[in-house]
DORO-830083 format. One record per residue (C-alpha): residue number from 1; residue in one letter; x, y, z. Coordinates in pm, 1 decimal. Layout:
[NUM a [X Y Z]]
...
// end
This chain:
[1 x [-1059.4 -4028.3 4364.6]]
[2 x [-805.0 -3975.2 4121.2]]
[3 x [-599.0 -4268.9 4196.9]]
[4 x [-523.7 -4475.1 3864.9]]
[5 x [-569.9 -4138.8 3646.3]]
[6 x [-202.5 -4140.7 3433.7]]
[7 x [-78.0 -3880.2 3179.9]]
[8 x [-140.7 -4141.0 2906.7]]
[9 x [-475.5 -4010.4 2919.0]]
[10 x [-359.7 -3664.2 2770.6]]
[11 x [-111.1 -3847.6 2493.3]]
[12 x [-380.1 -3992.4 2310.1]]
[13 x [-334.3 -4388.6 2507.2]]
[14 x [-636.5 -4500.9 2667.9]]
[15 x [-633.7 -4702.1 2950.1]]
[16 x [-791.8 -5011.6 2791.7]]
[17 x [-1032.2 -5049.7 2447.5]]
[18 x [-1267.0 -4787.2 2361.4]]
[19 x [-1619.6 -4877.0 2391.1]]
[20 x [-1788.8 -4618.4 2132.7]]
[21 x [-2149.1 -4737.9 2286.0]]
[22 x [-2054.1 -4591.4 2568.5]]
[23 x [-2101.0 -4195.2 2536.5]]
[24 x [-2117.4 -3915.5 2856.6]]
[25 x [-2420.4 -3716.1 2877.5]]
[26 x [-2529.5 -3543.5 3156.2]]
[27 x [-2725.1 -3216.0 3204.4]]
[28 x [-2585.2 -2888.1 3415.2]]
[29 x [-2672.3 -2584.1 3556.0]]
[30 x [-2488.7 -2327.7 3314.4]]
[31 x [-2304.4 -2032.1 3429.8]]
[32 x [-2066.7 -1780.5 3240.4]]
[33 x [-1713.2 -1788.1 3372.0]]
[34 x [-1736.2 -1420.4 3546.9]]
[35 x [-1945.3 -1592.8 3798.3]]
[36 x [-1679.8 -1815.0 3936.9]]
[37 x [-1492.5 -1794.1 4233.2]]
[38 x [-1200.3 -1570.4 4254.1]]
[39 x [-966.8 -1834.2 4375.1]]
[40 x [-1031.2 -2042.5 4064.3]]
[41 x [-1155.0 -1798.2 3798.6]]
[42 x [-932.6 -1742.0 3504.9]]
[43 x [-1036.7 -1409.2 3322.1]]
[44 x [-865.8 -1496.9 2977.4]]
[45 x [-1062.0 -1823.7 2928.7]]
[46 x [-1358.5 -1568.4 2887.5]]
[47 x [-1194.7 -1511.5 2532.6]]
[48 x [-1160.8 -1902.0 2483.2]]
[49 x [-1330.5 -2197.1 2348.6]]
[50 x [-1279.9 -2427.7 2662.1]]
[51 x [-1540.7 -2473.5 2958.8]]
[52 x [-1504.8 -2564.9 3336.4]]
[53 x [-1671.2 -2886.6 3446.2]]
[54 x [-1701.0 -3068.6 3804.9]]
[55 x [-1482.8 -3337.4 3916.9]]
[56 x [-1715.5 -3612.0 3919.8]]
[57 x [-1739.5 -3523.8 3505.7]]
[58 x [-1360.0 -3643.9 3474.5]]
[59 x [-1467.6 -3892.2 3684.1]]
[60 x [-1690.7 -4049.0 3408.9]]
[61 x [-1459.6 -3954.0 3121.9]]
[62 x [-1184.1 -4212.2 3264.1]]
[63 x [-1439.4 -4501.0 3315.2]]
[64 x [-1585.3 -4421.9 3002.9]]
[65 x [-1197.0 -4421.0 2814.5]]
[66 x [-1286.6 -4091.0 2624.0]]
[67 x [-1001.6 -4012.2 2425.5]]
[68 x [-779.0 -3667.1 2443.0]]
[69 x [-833.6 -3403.9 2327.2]]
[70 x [-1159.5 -3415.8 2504.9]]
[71 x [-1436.7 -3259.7 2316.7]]
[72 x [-1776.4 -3203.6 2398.2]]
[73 x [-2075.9 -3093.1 2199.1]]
[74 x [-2345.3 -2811.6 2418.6]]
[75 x [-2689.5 -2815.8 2358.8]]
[76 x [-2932.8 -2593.4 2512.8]]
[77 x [-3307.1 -2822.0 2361.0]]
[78 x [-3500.4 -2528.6 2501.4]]
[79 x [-3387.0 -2292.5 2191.1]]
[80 x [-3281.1 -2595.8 1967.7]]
[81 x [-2949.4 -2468.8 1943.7]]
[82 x [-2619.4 -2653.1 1999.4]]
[83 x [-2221.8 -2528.8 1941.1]]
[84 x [-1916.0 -2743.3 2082.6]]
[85 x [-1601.2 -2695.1 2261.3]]
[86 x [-1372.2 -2854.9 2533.7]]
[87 x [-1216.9 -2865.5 2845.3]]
[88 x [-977.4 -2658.1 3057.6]]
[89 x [-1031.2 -2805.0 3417.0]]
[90 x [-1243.9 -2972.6 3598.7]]
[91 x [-1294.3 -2761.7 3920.1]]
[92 x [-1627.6 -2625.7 3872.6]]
[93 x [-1932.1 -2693.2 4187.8]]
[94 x [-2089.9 -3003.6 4155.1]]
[95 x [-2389.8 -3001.3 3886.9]]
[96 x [-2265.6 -2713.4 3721.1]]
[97 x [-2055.5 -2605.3 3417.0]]
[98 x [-1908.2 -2242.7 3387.0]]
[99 x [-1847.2 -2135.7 2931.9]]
[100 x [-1756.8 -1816.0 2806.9]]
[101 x [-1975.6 -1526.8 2753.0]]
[102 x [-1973.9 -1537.7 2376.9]]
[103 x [-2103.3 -1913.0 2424.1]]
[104 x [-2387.7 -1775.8 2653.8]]
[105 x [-2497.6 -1562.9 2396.5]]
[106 x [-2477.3 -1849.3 2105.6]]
[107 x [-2666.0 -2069.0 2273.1]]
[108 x [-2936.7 -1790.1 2404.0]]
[109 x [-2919.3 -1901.6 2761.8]]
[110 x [-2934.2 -1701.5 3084.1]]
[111 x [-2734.0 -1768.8 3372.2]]
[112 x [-2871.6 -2117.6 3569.9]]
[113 x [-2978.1 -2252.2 3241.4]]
[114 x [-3038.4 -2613.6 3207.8]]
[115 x [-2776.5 -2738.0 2951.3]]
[116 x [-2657.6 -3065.9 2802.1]]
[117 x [-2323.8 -3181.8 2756.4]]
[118 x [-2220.2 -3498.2 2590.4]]
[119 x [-1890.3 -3570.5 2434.7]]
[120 x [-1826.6 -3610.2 2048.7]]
[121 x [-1572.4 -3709.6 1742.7]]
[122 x [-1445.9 -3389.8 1516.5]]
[123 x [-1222.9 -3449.2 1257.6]]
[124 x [-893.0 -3220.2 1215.9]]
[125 x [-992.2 -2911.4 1061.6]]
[126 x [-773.8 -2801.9 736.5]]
[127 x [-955.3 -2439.2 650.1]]
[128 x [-1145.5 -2216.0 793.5]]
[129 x [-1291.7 -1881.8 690.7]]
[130 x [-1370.8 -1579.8 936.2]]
[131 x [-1576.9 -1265.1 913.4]]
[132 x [-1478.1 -987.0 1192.2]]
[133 x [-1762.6 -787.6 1304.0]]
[134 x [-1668.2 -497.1 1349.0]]
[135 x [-1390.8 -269.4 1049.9]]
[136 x [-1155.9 -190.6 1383.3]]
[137 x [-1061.3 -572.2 1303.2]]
[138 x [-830.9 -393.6 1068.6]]
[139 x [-658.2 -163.1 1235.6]]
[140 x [-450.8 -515.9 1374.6]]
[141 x [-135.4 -500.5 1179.5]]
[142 x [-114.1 -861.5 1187.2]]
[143 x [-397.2 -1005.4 1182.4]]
[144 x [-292.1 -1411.9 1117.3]]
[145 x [-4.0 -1400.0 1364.6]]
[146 x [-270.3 -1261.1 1642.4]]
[147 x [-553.1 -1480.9 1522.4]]
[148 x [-241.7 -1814.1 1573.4]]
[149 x [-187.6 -1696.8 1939.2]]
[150 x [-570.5 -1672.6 1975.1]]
[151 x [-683.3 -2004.0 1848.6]]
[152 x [-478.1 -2167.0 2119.6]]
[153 x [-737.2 -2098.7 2316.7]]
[154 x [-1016.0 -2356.8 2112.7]]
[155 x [-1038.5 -2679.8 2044.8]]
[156 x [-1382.0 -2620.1 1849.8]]
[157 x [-1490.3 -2397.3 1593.2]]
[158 x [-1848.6 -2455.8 1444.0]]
[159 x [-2005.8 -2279.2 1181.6]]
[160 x [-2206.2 -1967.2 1233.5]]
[161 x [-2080.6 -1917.3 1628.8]]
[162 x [-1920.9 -1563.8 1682.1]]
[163 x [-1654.2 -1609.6 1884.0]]
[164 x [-1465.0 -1329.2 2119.6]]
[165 x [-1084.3 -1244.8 2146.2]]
[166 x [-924.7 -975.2 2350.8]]
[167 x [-660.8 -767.2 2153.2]]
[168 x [-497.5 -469.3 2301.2]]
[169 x [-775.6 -425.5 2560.5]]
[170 x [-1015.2 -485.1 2233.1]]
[171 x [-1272.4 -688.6 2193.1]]
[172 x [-1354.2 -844.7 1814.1]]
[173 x [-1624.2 -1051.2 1765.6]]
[174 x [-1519.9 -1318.3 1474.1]]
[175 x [-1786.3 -1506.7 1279.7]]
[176 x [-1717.0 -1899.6 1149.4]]
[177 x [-1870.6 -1910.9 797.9]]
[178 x [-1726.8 -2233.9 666.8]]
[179 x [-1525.9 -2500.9 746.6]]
[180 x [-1302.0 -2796.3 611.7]]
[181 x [-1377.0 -3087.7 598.8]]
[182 x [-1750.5 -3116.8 564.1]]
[183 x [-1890.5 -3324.6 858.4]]
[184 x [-2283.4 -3359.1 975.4]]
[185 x [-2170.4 -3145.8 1290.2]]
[186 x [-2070.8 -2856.0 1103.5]]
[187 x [-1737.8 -2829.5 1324.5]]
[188 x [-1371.8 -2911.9 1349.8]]
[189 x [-1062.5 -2979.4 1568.7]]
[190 x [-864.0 -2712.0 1610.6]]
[191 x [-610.9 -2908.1 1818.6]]
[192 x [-260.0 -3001.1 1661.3]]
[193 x [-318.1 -2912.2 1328.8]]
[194 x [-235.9 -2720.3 1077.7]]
[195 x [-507.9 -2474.4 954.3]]
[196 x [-561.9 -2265.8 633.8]]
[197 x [-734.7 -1959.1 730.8]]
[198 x [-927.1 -1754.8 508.8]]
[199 x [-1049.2 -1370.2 583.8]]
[200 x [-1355.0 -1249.8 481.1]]
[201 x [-1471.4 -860.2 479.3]]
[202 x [-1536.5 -712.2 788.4]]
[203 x [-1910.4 -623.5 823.4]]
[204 x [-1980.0 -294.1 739.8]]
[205 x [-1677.9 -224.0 551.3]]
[206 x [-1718.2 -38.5 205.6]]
[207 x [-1468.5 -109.7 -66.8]]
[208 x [-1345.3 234.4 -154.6]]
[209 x [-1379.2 370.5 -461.9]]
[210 x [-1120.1 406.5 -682.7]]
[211 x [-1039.0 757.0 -850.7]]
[212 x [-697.9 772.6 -1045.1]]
[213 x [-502.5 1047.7 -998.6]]
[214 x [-504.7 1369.9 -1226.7]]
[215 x [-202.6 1315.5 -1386.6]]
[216 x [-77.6 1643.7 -1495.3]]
[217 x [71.3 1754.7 -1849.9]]
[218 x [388.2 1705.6 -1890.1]]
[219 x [462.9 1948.4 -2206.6]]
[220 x [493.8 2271.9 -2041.9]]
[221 x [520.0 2600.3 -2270.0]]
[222 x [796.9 2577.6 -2513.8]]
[223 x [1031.6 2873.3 -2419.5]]
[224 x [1074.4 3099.4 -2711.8]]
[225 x [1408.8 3282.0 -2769.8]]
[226 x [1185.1 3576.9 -2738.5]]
[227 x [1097.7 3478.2 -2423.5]]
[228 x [1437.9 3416.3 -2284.2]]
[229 x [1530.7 3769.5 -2439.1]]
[230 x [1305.9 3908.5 -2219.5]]
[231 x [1327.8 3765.7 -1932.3]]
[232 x [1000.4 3587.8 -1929.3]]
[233 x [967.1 3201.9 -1766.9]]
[234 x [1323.1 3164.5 -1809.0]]
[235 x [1438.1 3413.7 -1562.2]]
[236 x [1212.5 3387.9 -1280.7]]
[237 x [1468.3 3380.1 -1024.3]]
[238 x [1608.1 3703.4 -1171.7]]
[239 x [1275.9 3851.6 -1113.1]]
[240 x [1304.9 3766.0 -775.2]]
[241 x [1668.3 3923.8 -687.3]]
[242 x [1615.8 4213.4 -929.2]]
[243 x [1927.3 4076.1 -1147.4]]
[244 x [1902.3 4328.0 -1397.6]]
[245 x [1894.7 4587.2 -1127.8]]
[246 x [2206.6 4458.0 -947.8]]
[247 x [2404.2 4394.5 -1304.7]]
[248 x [2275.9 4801.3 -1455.1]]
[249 x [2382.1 4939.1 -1138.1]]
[250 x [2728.7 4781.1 -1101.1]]
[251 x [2815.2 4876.2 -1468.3]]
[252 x [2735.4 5261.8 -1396.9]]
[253 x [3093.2 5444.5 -1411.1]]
[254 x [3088.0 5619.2 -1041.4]]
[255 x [2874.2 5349.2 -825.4]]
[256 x [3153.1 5277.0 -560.7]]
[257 x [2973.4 5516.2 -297.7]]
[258 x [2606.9 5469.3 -340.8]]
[259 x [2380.0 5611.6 -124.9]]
[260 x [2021.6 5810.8 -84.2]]
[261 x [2132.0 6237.4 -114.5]]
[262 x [1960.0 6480.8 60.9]]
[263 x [1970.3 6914.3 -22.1]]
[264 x [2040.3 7184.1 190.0]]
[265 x [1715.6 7288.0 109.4]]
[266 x [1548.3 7020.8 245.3]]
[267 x [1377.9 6948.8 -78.8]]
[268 x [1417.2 6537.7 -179.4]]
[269 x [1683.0 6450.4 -402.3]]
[270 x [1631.9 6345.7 -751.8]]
[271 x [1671.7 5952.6 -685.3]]
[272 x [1451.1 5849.6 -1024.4]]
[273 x [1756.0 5761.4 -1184.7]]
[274 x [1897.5 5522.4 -886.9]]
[275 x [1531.4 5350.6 -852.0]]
[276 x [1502.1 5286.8 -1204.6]]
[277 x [1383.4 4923.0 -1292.4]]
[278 x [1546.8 4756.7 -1533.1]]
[279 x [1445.1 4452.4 -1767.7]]
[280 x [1717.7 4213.3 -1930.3]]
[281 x [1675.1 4326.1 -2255.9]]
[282 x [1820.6 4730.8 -2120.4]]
[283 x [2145.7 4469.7 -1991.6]]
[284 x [2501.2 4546.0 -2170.9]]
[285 x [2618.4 4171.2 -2309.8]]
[286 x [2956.0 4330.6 -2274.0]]
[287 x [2927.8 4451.3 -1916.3]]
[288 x [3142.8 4330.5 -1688.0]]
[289 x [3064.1 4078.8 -1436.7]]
[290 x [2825.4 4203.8 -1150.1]]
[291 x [2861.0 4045.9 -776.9]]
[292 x [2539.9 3904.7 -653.8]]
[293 x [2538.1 3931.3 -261.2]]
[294 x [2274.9 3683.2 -173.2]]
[295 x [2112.7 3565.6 171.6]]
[296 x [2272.8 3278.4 311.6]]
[297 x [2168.6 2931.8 210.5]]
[298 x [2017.3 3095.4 -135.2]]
[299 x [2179.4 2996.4 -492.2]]
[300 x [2061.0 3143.7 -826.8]]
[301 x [2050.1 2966.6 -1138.6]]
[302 x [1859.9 3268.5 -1325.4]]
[303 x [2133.3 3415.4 -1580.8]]
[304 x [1959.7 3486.7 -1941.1]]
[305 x [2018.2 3208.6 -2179.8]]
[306 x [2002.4 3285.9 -2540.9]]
[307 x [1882.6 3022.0 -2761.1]]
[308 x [2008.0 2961.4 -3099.7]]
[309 x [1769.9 3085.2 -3383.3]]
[310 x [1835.1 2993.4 -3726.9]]
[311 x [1808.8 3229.8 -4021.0]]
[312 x [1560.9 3085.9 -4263.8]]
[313 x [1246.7 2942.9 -4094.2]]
[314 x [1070.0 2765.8 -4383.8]]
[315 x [1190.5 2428.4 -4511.2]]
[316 x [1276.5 2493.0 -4858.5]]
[317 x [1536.7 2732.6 -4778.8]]
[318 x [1676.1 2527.8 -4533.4]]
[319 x [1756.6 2270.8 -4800.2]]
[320 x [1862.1 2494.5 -5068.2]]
[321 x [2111.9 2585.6 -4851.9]]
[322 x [2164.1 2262.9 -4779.1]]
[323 x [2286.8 2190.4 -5131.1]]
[324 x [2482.4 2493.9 -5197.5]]
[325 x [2729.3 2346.1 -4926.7]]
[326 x [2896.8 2144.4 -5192.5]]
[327 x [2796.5 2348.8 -5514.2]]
[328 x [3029.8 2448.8 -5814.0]]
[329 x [3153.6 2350.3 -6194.1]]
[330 x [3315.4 2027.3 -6236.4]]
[331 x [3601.8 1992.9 -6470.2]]
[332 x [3704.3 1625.6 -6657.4]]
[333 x [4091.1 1538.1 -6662.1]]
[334 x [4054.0 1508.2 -7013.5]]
[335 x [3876.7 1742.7 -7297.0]]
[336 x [3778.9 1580.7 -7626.5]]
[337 x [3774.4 1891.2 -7920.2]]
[338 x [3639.6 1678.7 -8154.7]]
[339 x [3351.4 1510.6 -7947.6]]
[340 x [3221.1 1901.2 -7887.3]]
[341 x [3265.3 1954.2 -8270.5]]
[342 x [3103.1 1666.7 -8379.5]]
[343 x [2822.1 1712.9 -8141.5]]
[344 x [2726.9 2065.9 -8284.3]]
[345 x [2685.4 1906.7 -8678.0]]
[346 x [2598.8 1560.2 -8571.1]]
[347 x [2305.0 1406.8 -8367.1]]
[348 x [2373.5 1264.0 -8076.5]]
[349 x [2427.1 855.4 -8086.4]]
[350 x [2203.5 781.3 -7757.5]]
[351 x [1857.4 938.6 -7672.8]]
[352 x [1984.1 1058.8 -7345.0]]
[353 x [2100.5 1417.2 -7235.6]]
[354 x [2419.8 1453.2 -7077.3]]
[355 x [2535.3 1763.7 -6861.3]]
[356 x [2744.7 2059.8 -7036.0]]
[357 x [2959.4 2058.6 -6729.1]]
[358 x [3064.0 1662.9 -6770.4]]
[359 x [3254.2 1537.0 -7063.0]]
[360 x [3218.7 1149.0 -7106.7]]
[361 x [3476.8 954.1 -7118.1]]
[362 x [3449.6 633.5 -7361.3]]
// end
């Protein structure tokens, strides 16, 4: 039967000229691929493009000289709808033809359907654009790299079909919306070719909505030397260790055996003095150095810092001062007796005031 059938069928050589008025069409009983037997039923071409046909099909094909890849176009005249695809083997029963589900469903026919099947010419396809159906579509952290593997699978993709791929035990449905180039069949060639793909929204996904962040002010309160002084803002961490506790306490003459007292009378001891709370400003500058016995893995960064403050606070005092720094009464190298005696009897030969500190020198 199969005698004269070469691989030069599959590399694109025919085995003589191609008639083109010569076309296959036949009708078959259509069933989805789940029904097949289990000793030739392949699960994954379920989430394919490719169908099952009978041997007497290939049959034709090689008197006819079809040329690989071999595609056909599926037409179910009942509904007046039509989608294409191709072949994976040709081991189906006699007068029928096992597709996927997803092409059951596009071509709204039940299982034992009438269905015709003739082959067809689609150019290469250079773009295509998608539309998942479902937002989980997302959730694939590579989406192009999985939809590559997946298209490997077709040899057709028409416009408007929504075809299936299994993912991670997932199943996306994936819309055609357009196609390049533009052809009367509204499909393309998917085989051994290099395809721009194009993603569109998934349905049902909202475009969040953008709210920029409350960005907060930088400028915090200015710290005051007052502040500092008292130990406000600055000396937070102080607060929290009672530093001007620890640094009163280890300045009072008599502390080296500290320690709650107790009468014979049983009466409390006076312990106001030792539970006294202390602020920074009540702090000695001249006391000596305190040690701070911490917890472990705790540092403290909260010793008072005074600030300088200048004296004057308005401007114009600021500047006088400012001049002062280089104020006194300059003295000439030379003195002229009868320029000062002249200038008391006589006027003065140029309209211009001079300073009675500076003698000019002609």
């Amino acid at each position: 039967m199969f005698s004269g059938f070469g691989s030069d069928l599959f590399r694109g050589s025919p085995f003589g000229p191609v008639m083109n008025n010569n076309k296959f069409e036949d009708y078959f009983r259509c069933y989805p691929i789940a029904m097949m037997a289990d000793n030739i039923r392949k699960d994954d071409a379920n989430f394919g493009g490719k169908i099952f046909l009978p041997p007497s099909a290939l049959n034709k094909l090689t008197m006819l000289h079809i040329r690989y890849p071999m595609l056909f176009e599926l037409s179910n005249e009942a509904q007046a709808v039509r989608t294409h695809s191709g072949v994976l083997e040709f081991v189906a029963e006699e007068g029928r033809v096992y597709i996927p589900q997803w092409m059951m469903t596009t071509l709204k026919i039940n299982p034992g359907g009438l269905l015709k099947i003739s082959n067809c010419d689609l150019p290469l396809g250079s773009f295509v654009k998608i539309e998942p159906q479902s937002v989980d579509f997302l959730d694939i952290s590579d989406p192009k790299a999985v939809l590559e593997n997946v298209l490997r699978k077709f040899s057709t993709l028409t416009v408007n079909d929504i075809i299936e791929i299994n993912y991670n035990d997932s199943i996306f449905g994936i819309k055609v919306l357009d196609v390049k180039p533009k052809s009367d069949s509204t499909s393309i060639c998917v085989v051994e070719t290099d395809l721009e793909t194009d993603f569109a929204p998934p349905v049902g996904y909202v475009e969040p909505e953008y709210k920029p962040k409350k960005v907060e002010s930088s400028s915090a309160k200015p710290i005051t030397p007052s502040s500092v002084n008292r130990g406000v803002g600055a000396a937070t961490m102080a607060k929290s260790i009672n530093y001007a506790n620890i640094v009163a306490n280890a300045s009072k003459p008599g502390q080296h055996f500290v320690g709650s007292g107790q009468k014979l009378s049983g009466k409390p001891a006076n312990v106001e003095e030792s539970t006294r709370s202390y602020t920074i400003d009540e702090l000695d500058p001249d006391a000596p150095p305190a040690p701070l016995d911490l917890p472990h893995n705790q540092l403290f960064f909260g010793f008072p810092v005074v600030l300088p403050t200048p004296e004057n606070t308005d401007g114009e005092d600021s500047s006088e001062d400012a001049k002062k720094a280089f104020g006194g009464s300059g003295q000439s190298l030379r003195q002229s007796k009868k320029r000062k005696e002249k200038s008391s009897t006589h006027l003065p030969l140029k309209n211009h005031s001079r300073s009675p500190d500076y003698i000019e020198i002609d």
